[in-house]
C-alpha positions in Angstrom: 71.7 68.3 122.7 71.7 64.7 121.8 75.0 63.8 120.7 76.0 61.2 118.2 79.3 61.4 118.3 81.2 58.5 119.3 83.8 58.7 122.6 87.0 58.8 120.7 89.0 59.1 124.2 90.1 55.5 124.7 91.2 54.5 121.0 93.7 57.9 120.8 94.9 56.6 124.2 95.6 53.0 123.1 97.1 54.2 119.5 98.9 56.7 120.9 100.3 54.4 124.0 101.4 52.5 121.1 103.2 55.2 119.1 105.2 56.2 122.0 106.0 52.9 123.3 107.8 52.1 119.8 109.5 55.5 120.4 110.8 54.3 123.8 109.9 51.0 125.3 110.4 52.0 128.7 108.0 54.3 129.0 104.8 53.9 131.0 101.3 55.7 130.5 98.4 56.2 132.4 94.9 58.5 131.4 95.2 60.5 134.8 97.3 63.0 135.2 99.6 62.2 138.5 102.3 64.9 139.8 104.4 62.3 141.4 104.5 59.1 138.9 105.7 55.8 140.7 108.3 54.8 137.0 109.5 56.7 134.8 109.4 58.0 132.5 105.3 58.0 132.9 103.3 60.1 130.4 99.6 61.2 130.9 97.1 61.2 128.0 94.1 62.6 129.1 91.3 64.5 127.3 90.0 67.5 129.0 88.0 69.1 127.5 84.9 67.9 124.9 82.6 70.5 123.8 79.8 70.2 121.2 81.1 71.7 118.0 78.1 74.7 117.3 79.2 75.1 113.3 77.8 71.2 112.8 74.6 71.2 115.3 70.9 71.0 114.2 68.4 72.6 114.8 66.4 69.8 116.6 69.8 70.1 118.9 71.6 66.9 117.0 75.0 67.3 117.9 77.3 65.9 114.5 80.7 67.1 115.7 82.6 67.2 119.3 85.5 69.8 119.3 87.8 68.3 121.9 91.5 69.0 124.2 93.6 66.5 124.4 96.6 66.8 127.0 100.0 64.8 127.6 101.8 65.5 130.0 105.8 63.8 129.9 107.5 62.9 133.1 111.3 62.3 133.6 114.0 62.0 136.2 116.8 60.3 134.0 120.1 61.6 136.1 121.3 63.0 132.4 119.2 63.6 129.4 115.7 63.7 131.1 115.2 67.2 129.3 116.2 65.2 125.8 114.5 62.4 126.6 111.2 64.0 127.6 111.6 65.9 123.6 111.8 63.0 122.7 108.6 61.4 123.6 106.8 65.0 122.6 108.4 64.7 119.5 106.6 61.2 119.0 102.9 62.2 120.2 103.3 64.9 117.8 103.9 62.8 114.9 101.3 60.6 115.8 98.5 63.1 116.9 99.5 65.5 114.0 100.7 63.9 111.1 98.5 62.8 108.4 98.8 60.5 105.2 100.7 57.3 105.6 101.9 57.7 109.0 98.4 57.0 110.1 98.5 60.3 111.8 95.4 62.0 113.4 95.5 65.3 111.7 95.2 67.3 114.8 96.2 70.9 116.0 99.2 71.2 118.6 99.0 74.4 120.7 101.0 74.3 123.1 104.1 72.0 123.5 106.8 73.1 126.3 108.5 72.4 130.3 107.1 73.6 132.9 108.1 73.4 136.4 106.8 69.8 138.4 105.9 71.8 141.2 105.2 68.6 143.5 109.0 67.5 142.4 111.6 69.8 140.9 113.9 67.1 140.5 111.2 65.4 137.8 111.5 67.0 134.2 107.8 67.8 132.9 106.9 68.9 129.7 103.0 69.2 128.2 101.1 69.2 125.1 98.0 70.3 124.8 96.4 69.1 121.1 92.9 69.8 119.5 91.0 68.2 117.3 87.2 68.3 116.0 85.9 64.6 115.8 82.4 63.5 114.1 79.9 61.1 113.8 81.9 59.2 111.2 85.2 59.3 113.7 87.0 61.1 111.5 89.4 63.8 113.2 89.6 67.2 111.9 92.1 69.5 113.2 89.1 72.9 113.0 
C-alpha cells in the first residue's frame, strides 16, 4: 500500500508532553518506554502499533486512514501519594487524548487505563494507558 497518511507520532507527543506538564511541572517524558526511569515521575508516550485502516483503502492499494495504539506508561516513587500522583497524570493524558470540543482534545478511544506491577522495581508505582485512534490524510483523529 502506498500510504498518505502523515506520521502523527511526534505532534501527540509534543502536545501531550505539554498537557501533562501543565498538570505537574515536575514530570519528565520520554518516547521509549524504560523500566527503570533515572527522575521521576517519568512517563512514556510511545505509539505501538500503526496499521493501515482496510474500511478507507483503494483499490489501487491507496492507504487514506492509519488505525493506530498509542501507550503511556506513568512512573512514580513519591514516598506517599505515588499511587495518587500517578492518577493524576492518567487523569490528564485522558483529557487531552480523549476530550473533544474546546479543550482541544484528540477525540480518541481509551482501553485500557490501570497499575500494574513494575516488575524491574516494585518500589516504582506504574500505571498504563493504552489509547486508539484512526488518523487520515487530512490529520484528523477519529476515535473508530
Amino acid at each position: 500500500l502506498v500510504s498518505t497518511v502523515p506520521n502523527v507520532e511526534n505532534e501527540i507527543y509534543t502536545k501531550l508532553k505539554s498537557a501533562l506538564v501543565a498538570a505537574d511541572p515536575d514530570v519528565n517524558c520520554g518516547s521509549v518506554m524504560e523500566d527503570r526511569p533515572a527522575k521521576f515521575p517519568f512517563v512514556s508516550i510511545v505509539m505501538t502499533s500503526e496499521t493501515t485502516y482496510q474500511r478507507s483503502s483503494t483499490f489501487d492499494n491507496k492507504e487514506n486512514h492509519v488505525q493506530f495504539l498509542l501507550e503511556v506508561n506513568i512512573f512514580t516513587n513519591d514516598l506517599s501519594g505515588k499511587k495518587e500522583r500517578a492518577k493524576k497524570l492518567m487523569a490528564a493524558a485522558k483529557t487531552f487524548l480523549c476530550e473533544t470540543g474546546e479543550n482541544g482534545g484528540l477525540g480518541m478511544l481509551c482501553t485500557q487505563n490501570q497499575p500494574i506491577v513494575n516488575a524491574a522495581d516494585t518500589n516504582i508505582h506504574r500505571r498504563v494507558g493504552r489509547f486508539e485512534g484512526v488518523v487520515g490524510n487530512d490529520k484528523v483523529i477519529y476515535w473508530r
